[in-house]
MARKERO-329205 format. One record per residue (C-alpha): residue number from 1; residue in one letter; chain; z, y, x. Coordinates in pm, whole numbers. Each point is the difference from the previous one (the first is absolute). Layout:
SITE  nr rest kette     up  north   east
SITE NUM    A     A      Z      Y      X
...
***
This chain:
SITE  nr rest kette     up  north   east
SITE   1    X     A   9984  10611  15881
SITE   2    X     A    382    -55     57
SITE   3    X     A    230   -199   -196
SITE   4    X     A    165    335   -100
SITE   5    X     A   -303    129   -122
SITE   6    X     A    -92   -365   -182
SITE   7    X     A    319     32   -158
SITE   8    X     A    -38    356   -127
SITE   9    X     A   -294   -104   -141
SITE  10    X     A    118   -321   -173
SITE  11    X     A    294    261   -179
SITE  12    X     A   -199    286    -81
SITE  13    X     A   -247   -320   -175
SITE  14    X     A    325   -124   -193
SITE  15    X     A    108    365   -131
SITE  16    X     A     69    172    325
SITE  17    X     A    390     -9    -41
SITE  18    X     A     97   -336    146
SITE  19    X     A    330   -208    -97
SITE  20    X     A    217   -198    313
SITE  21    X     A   -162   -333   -119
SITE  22    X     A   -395    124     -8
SITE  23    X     A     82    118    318
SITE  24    X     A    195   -294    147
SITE  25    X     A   -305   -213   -139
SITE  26    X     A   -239    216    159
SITE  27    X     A     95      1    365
SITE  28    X     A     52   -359     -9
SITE  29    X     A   -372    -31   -137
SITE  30    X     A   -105    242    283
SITE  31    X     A    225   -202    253
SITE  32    X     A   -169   -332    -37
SITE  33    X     A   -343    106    -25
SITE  34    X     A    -11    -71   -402
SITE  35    X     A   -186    346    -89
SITE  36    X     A   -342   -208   -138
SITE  37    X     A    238   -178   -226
SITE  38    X     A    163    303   -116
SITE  39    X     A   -289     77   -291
SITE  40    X     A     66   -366   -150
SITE  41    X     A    385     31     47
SITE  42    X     A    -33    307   -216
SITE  43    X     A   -182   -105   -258
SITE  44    X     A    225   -345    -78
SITE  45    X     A    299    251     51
SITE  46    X     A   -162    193   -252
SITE  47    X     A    -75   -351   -247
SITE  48    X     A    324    -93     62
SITE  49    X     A    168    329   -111
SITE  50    X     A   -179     18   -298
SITE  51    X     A     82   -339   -129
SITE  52    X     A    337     79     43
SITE  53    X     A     -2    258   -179
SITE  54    X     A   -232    -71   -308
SITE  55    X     A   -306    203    106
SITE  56    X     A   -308    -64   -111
SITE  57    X     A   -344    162    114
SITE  58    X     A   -311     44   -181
SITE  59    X     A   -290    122      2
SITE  60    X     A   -253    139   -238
SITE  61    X     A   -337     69     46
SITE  62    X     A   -204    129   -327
SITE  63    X     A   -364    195    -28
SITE  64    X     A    130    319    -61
SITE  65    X     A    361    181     46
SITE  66    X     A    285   -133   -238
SITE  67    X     A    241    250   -191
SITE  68    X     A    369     64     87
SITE  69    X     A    104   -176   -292
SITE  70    X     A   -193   -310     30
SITE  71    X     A    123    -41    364
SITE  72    X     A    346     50   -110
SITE  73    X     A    -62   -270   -289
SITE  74    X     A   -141   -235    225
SITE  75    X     A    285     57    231
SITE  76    X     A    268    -34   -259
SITE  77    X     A   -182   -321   -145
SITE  78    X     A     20   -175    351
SITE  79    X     A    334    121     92
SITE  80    X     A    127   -187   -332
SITE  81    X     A   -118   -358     92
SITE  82    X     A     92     38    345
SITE  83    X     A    348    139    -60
SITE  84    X     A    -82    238    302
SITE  85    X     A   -134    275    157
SITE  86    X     A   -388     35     26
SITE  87    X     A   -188    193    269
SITE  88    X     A   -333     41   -206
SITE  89    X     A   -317    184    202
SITE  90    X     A   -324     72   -185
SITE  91    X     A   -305     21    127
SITE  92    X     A   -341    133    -96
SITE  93    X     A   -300   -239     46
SITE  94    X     A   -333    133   -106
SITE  95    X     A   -174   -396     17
SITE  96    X     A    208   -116   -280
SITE  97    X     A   -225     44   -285
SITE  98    X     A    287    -20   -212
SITE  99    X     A    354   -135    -70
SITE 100    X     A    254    -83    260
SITE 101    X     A    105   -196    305
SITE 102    X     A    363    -26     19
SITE 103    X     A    208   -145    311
SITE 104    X     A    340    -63     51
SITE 105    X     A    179   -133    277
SITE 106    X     A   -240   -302     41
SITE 107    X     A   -140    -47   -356
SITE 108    X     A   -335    134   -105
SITE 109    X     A   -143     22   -349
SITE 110    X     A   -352     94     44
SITE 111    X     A   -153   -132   -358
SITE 112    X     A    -12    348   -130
SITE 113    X     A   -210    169    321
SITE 114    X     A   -419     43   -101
SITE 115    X     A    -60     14    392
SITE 116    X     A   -277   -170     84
SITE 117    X     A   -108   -127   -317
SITE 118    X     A   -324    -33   -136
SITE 119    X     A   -141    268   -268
SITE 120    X     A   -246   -297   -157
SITE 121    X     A    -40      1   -358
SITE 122    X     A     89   -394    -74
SITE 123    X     A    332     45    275
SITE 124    X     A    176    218   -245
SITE 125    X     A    139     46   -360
SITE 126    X     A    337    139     19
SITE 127    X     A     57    373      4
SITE 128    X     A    296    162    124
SITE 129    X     A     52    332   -207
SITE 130    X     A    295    252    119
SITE 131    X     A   -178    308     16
SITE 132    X     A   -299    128   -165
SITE 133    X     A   -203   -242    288
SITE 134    X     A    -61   -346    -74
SITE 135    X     A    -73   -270    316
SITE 136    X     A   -158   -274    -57
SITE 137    X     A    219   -375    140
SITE 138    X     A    -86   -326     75
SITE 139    X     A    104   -261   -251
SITE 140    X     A    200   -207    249
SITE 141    X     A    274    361    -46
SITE 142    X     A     19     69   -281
SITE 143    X     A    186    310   -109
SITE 144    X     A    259    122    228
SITE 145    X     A    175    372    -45
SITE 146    X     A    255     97    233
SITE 147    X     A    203    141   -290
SITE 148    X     A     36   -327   -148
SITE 149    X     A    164    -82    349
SITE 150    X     A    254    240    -52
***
C-alpha cells in the first residue's frame, strides 16, 4: 500500500473531508514510520478533545430496550452534574437478569446488575418491582431502580 493510499484511508476513517492540520499530521506520521502508533494517537487525541470540551461518555447496558424518554432523562440527569455534554450509548444484554450496569468515562456502578447471581432461596429477599415482573436480589443490593437515579 502507498503512503497516498495510507493517507486516504486515515481521512476517509476521520470523516473523509480532511482539514490542513489532519493532513500535515498525517504525512509526518507516514514519513517517520509512526503508522502502528497512529490507533493510540487517536484515541488520546480523542480523550483529550473531549476533556476540553466537557464530554462525557456513557454507557448503558439494561435486560431489555429502554424508552425514548428514559434515555433522554438519564441523559439530562448526567448532563446536569457534569455541566456538559454526554454521549450516552445503550446497549441490550440478555445475561443481566435484571437492573443495570452503567459506565462512564472510567467509573462503573455495577450493584444494580443480577448477572451471575445465584437464584438460591436463602441468597435473596429483596424484590425489585417496576413492571408487573418481580426479580428476586441478593441482600448485599438491596433495592436499586434506575428511576430513582434520575
Amino acid at each position: 500500500m502507498t503512503q497516498k493510499q495510507k493517507a486516504e484511508l486515515v481521512y476517509n476513517a476521520a470523516g473523509g473531508d480532511p482539514s490542513e492540520a489532519l493532513k500535515r499530521f498525517v504525512e509526518l506520521v507516514l514519513e517517520h514510520k509512526r503508522t502502528p502508533f497512529l490507533q493510540r494517537m487517536a484515541l488520546g487525541y480523542q480523550e483529550l478533545y473531549q476533556k476540553a470540551h466537557n464530554i462525557s461518555t456513557g454507557r448503558l447496558q439494561t435486560a431489555v430496550d429502554i424508552d425514548a424518554t428514559t434515555r433522554e432523562r438519564l441523559t439530562n440527569w448526567i448532563a446536569s452534574r457534569t455541566h456538559g455534554t454526554v454521549e450516552l450509548k445503550t446497549l441490550v444484554n440478555p445475561e443481566i437478569l435484571g437492573g443495570f450496569i452503567f459506565e462512564m468515562n472510567s467509573l462503573r456502578l455495577t450493584q444494580a446488575s443480577l448477572r451471575n447471581c445465584g437464584k438460591s432461596a436463602n441468597n435473596s429477599s429483596t424484590a425489585i418491582s417496576g413492571s408487573s415482573e418481580k426479580v428476586s436480589m441478593p441482600k448485599q443490593l438491596g433495592h436499586i431502580n434506575l428511576i430513582d437515579y434520575v
